[in-house]
C-alpha positions in Angstrom: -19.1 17.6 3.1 -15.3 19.1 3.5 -13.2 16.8 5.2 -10.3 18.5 7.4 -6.8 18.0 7.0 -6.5 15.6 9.6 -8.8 13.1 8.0 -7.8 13.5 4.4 -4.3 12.8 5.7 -5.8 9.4 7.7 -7.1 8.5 4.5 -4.0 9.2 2.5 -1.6 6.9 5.1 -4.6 4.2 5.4 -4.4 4.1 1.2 -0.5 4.5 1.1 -0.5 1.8 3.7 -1.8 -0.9 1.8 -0.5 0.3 -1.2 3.2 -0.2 -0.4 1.7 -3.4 2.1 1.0 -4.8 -1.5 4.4 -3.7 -2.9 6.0 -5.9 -0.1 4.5 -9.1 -0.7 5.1 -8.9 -4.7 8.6 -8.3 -3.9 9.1 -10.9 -1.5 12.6 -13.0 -1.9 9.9 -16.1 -2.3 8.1 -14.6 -5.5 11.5 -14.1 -6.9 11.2 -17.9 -6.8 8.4 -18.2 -8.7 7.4 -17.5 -12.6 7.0 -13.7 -13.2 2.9 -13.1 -14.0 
């Protein structure tokens, strides 16, 4: 089924979202703490 703009574009920020939410805690000032992985 063809989704519309509107929910391709939900998906895309829900996706981005967590994407750079993920980005954030990696690059917290505490991690720079810590060993590198």
């Amino acid at each position: 089924m063809h989704k519309s703009s509107f929910e391709q574009n939900s998906a895309n920020t829900v996706t981005n979202g967590a994407e750079v939410e993920v980005d954030l805690t990696l690059l917290r000032p505490a991690d720079l703490n810590r060993p590198g992985a």
